[in-house]
C-alpha positions in Angstrom: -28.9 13.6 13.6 -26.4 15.4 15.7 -26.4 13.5 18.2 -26.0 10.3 15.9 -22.9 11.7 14.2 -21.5 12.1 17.6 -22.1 8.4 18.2 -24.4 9.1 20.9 -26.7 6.4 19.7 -29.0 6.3 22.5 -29.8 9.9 22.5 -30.4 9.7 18.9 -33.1 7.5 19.5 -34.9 9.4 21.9 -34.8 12.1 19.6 -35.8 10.0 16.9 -38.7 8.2 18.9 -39.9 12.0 20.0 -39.9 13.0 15.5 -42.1 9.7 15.3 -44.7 10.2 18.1 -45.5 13.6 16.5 -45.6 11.9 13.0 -45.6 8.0 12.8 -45.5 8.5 9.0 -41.8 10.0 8.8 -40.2 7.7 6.9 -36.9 10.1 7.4 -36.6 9.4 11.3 -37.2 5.9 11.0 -34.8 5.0 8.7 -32.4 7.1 11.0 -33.8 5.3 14.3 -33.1 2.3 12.3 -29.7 3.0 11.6 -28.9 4.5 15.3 -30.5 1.1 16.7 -28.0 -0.9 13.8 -24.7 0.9 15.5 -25.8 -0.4 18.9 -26.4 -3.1 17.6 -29.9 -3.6 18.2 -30.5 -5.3 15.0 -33.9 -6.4 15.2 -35.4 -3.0 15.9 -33.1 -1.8 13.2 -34.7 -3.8 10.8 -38.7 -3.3 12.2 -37.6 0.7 11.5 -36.1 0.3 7.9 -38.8 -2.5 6.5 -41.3 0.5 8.0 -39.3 3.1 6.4 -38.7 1.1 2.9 -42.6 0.8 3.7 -43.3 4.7 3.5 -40.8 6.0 1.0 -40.3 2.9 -1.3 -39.1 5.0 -4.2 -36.2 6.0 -1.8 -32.4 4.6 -1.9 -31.2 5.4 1.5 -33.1 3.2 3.7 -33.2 0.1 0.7 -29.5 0.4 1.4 -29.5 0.8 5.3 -31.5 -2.2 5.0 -29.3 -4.4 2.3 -26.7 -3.8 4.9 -28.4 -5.1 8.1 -29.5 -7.9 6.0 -25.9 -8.4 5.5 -24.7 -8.3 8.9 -27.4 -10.7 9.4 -26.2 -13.2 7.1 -28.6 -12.7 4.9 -27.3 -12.4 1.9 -30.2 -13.0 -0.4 -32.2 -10.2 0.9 -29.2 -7.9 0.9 -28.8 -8.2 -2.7 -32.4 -8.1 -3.5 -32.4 -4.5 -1.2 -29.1 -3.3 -2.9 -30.4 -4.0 -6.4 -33.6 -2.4 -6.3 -31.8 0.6 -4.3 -29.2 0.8 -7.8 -32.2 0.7 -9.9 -33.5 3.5 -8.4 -30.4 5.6 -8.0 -27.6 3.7 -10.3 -24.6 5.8 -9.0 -24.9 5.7 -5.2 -21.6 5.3 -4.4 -23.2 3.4 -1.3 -25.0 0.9 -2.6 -22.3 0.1 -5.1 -20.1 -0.5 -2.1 -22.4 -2.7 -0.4 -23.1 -4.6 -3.3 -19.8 -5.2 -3.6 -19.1 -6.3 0.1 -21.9 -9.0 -0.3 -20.7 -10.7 -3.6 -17.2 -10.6 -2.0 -19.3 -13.0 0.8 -20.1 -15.0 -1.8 -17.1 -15.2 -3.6 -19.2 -13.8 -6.5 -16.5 -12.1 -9.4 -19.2 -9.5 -9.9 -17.5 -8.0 -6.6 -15.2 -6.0 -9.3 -17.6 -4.3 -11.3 -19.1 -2.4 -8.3 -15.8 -1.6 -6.7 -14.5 -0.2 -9.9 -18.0 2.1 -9.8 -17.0 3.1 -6.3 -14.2 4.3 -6.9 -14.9 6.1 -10.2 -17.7 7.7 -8.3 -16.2 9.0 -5.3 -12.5 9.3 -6.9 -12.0 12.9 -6.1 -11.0 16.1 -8.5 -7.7 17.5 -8.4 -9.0 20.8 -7.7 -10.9 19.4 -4.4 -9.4 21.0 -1.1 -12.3 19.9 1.5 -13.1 16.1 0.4 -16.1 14.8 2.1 -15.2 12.2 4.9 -18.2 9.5 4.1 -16.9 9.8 0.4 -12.6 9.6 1.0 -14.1 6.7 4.1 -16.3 4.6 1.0 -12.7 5.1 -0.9 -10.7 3.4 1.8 -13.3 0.5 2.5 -13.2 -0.3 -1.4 -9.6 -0.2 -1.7 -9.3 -2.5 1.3 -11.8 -4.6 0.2 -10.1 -4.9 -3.4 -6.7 -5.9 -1.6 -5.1 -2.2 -2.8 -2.9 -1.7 0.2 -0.9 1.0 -0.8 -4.4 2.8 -2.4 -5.8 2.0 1.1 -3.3 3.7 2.9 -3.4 6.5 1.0 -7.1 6.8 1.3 -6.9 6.2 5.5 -4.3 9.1 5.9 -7.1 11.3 3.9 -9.8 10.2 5.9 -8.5 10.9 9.4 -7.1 13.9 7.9 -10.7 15.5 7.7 -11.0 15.0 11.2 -14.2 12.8 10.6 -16.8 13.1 14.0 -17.0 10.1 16.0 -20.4 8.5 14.8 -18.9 8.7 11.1 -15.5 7.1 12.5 -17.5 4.6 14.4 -19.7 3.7 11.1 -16.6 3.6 9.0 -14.8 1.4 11.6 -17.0 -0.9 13.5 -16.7 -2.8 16.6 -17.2 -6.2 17.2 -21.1 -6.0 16.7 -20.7 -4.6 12.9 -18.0 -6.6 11.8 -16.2 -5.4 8.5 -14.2 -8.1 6.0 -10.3 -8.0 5.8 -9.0 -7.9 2.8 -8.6 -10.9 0.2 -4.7 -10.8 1.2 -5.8 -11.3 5.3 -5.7 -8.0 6.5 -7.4 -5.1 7.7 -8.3 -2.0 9.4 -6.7 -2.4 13.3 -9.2 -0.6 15.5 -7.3 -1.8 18.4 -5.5 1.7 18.7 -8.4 3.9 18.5 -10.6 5.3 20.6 -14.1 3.8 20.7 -20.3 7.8 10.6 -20.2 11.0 11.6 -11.2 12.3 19.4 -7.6 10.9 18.4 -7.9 9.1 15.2 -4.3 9.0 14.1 -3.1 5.8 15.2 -5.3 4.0 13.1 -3.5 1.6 10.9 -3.7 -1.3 8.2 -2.5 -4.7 10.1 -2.3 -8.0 9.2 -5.3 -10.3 10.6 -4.7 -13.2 12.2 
């Protein structure tokens, strides 16, 4: 897991493939083999580890939602929503899977978008009194607001997130490269990865730009 949030995917794996030769069963390594293979883009064997891991620990939300989210880099939207659903009827205020949901009705133009972005961000909005915000929870906070067209929200949100000095695999899951694709906003613009060094050194020239 370490190595993972260090974004040092391929070593993640081998650690990973080492957890599932002493148990085949582990449900827990898969989905996190999965999601290692997923950020190298290695989709298909993403998706053999997380149908196995939905397989072992079906009454679990973290690999449904690992898996809605392959599905939708995949295209398929259908089985995203059909992962993301049963993950919110399992666990109805995962931040996550809210988010997720949210990014595949967007895909489909679907107005039910709103209702899950709202959730987000009543979810993970943080209290007053909070000093050390988590950086997956202030990173779901800028994806929703960006998503939602909220520039001035997202901008906020982006200072805050880089300002918890986030480790690379987290800054990697919250801003993808070319093989995990995130949508702009409705208004045509987006996170610019272009000045940052390739979830979870030298963040702070991250930006909101205007797409092309």
């Amino acid at each position: 897991m370490t190595r993972a949030m260090l974004d040092r995917q391929d070593e993640a794996v081998a650690d990973y493939d080492a957890a599932i030769g002493l148990d085949p069963d582990d449900g827990w390594a898969l989905g996190h083999r999965g999601m290692s293979h997923r950020m190298s883009g290695r989709y298909e064997q993403a998706l053999a580890d997380l149908d196995r891991a939905v397989e072992i620990t079906p009454d679990d939300s973290w690999p449904l939602t690992s898996r809605g989210l392959l599905h939708r880099l995949l295209g398929h939207h259908d089985a995203a929503l059909a992962d993301l659903t049963r993950a919110l009827t399992l666990e109805p205020d995962n931040a996550w899977s809210h988010y997720e949901s949210a990014v595949v009705l967007h895909a489909l133009r679907n107005p039910d978008r709103d209702g899950h972005l709202t959730r987000v961000v009543e979810l993970l909005t943080p209290e007053a009194a909070e000093e050390t915000p988590d950086p997956a929870d202030v990173g779901n906070l800028l994806l929703a607001h960006c998503l939602w067209d909220r520039r001035e929200a997202a901008e906020r949100h982006l200072a805050r997130f880089l300002g918890t000095s986030p480790p690379p695999g987290q800054l990697h899951e919250l801003l993808p490269g070319p093989a995990q694709s995130a949508p702009a906003g409705p208004g045509g613009w987006a996170l610019d990865l272009g000045v940052l060094p390739h979830r979870r050194g030298g963040p702070r020239g991250a930006r909101l730009a205007t797409s092309s």
